[in-house]
N, C-alpha and C positions, 0 to 999 in steps of 0.2 A: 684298841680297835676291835669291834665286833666282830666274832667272826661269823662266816656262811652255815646256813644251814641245811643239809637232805632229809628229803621225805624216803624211805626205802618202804617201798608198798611190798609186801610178802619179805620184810628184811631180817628174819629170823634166823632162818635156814640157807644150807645152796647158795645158787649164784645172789641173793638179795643180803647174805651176810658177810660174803666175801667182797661185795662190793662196798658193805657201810666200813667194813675194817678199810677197805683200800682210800676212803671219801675220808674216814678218818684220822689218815696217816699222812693226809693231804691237808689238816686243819681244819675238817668241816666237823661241827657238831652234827651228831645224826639223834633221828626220828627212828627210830625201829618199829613201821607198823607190824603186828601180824592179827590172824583171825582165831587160832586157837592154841595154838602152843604157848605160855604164855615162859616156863621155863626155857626157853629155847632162848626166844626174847629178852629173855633178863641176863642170861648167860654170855647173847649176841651183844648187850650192853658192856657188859660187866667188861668183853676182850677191848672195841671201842674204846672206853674211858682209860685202858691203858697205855692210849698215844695221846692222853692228856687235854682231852676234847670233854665235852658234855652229849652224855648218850640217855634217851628217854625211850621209852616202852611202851607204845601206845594200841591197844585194842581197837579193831576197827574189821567189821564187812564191808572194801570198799564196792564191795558190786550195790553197795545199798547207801543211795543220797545222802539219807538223815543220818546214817552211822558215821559219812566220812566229814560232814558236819561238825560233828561230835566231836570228832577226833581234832579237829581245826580248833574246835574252841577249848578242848581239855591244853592242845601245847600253848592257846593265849593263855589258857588261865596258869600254864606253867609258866610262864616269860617267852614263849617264843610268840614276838608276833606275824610270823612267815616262814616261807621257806625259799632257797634260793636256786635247790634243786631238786627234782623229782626222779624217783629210778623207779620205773611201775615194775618189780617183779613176781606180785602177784600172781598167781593161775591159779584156774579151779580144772583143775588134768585129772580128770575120769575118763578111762579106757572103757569104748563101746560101738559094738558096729553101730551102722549109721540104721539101720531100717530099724535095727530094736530103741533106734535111742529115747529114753525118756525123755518127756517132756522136761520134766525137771533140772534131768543133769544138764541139756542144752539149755535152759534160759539162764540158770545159772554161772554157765561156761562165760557168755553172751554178758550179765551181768556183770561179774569180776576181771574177764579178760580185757574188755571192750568196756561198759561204761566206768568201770574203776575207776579206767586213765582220763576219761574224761571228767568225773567228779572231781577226782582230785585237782587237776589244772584249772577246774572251775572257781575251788577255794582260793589256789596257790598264786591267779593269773592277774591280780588287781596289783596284790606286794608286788611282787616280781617289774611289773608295767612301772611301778611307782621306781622302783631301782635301775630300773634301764637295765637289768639282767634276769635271766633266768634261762635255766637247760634242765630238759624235759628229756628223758629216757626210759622205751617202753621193751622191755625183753621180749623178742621173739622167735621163733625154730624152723627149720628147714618145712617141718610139716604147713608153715603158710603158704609153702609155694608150690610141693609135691604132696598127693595122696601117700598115706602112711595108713596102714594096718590098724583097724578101732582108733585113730588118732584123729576121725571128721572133728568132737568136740573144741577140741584145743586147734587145729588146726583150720577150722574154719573160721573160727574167732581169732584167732592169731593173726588170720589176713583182713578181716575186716579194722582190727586193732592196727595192723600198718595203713592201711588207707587213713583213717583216722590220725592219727600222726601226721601226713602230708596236710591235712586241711588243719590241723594245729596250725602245723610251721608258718601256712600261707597266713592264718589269721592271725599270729601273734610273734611276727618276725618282726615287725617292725616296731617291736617295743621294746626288742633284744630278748627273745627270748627266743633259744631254739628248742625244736621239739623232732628227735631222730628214732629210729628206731636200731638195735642191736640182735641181730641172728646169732645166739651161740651155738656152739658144736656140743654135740654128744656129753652130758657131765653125768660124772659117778653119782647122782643127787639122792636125797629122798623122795623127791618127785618122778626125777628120770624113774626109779626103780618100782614106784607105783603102778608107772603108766606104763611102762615094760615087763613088769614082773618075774617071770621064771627067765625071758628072754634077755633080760636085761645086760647080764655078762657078753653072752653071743653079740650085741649089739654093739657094745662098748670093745667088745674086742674086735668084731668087724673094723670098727673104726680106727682102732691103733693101726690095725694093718694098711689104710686104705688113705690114710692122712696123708698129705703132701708135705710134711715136714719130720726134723730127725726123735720127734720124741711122741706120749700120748696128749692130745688136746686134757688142757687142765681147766677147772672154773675159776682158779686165779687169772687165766688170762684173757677171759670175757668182760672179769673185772677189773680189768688193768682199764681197757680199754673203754669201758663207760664210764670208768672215773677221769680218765684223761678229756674226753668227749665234753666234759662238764667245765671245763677249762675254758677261761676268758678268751686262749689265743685260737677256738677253735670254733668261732663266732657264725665263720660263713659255709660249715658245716648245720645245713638245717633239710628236713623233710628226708633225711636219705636212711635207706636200710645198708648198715653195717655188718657186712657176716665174717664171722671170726671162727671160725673152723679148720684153722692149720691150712687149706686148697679141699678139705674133704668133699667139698660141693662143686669141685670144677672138674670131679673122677665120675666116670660112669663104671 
């Protein structure tokens, strides 16, 4: 029996590698995209293949058409002809107020957060249709829904990126594919600590305090839950944002 396949867009690192291990451990072969680490990637493979699955490394800009293209046709030319599930973890997270912000870093943001997910499910959505399955999952952060401190970039594309998702779900639910979006909590990441920097700790520990549960929110358990999500019996789960943050977002 063949088994399923995921895309992990940004699956190197963070929440995108904890999830190909958890997809993994589940029997799916994984896709490890990323854009420049490519050690990380190979690394991310190398844990992967030790729950006895098939893991590949692929290079890919997906904020860029022709790159995610590419990537489509490098996994045919390796034998994958599809994939069965998408985990957009992608982000291009540069910290900047919003009046100085470059042009660049916003188109950019705009690019990878936002049409990534859509390049991808453009590739991904013919297979999928022909299989009568597919689940589509885009990470997202509390900052789509509340102003955050230099967080407009990420965060304004982060809500456009959930709207986005809803008009998936609507336009390719009936081919059995769902397409959700997942809000995680605060992770100790390489990214978190980019985007936060010197604050980073103080943030992280805000949060241990402020959680509505007996322990610290972990990135295994963001990825518990999009790998669970990706599951056959969770079909009539579509268009909705998921937030996993222990209650941290129902404390003022």
């Amino acid at each position: 029996m063949t088994r399923k396949v995921a895309l992990i867009t940004g699956g190197s690192k963070g929440l995108g590698r904890a999830t190909a291990l958890q997809l993994a451990e589940q029997g799916y072969d994984v896709v490890v995209n990323f854009s420049k680490d490519e050690a990380a990637a190979t690394e991310t493979v190398a844990l992967v293949e030790q729950h006895g699955v098939r893991g590949l490394a692929l290079q890919a800009n997906v904020g860029s058409k022709e790159s995610v293209q590419a990537m489509f046709a490098a996994m045919r030319d390796q034998g994958i002809a599809g994939v069965d599930v998408i985990v957009h973890a992608a982000v291009h997270a540069v910290p900047v107020p919003l009046l100085q912000m470059p042009d660049a870093i916003w188109q950019e943001a705009f690019h990878v957060n936002v049409n990534g997910l859509l390049y991808v499910v453009q590739e991904a959505a013919s297979y999928m249709s022909e299989r009568g399955f597919g689940r589509v999952v885009a990470v997202s952060s509390a900052g789509a829904s509340v102003a955050m401190p230099f967080y407009a970039a990420i965060g304004v594309t982060k809500s456009a990126m959930e709207s986005l998702v809803r008009y998936l779900a609507a336009d390719l639910g009936k081919a059995g594919i769902t397409v959700n979006t997942v809000t995680a909590g605060p992770m100790d990441t390489e990214a978190f600590r980019n985007v936060f920097s010197v604050a980073a700790d103080h943030v992280l520990g805000h949060a241990a305090e402020q959680i509505a549960a007996p322990r610290p929110f972990a990135t295994e358990d963001a990825a518990k839950v999009i790998a669970s999500i990706c599951g056959e019996e969770f079909a009539m789960i579509n268009g909705q944002n998921i937030v996993v943050d222990g209650g941290l977002s129902i404390k003022v």
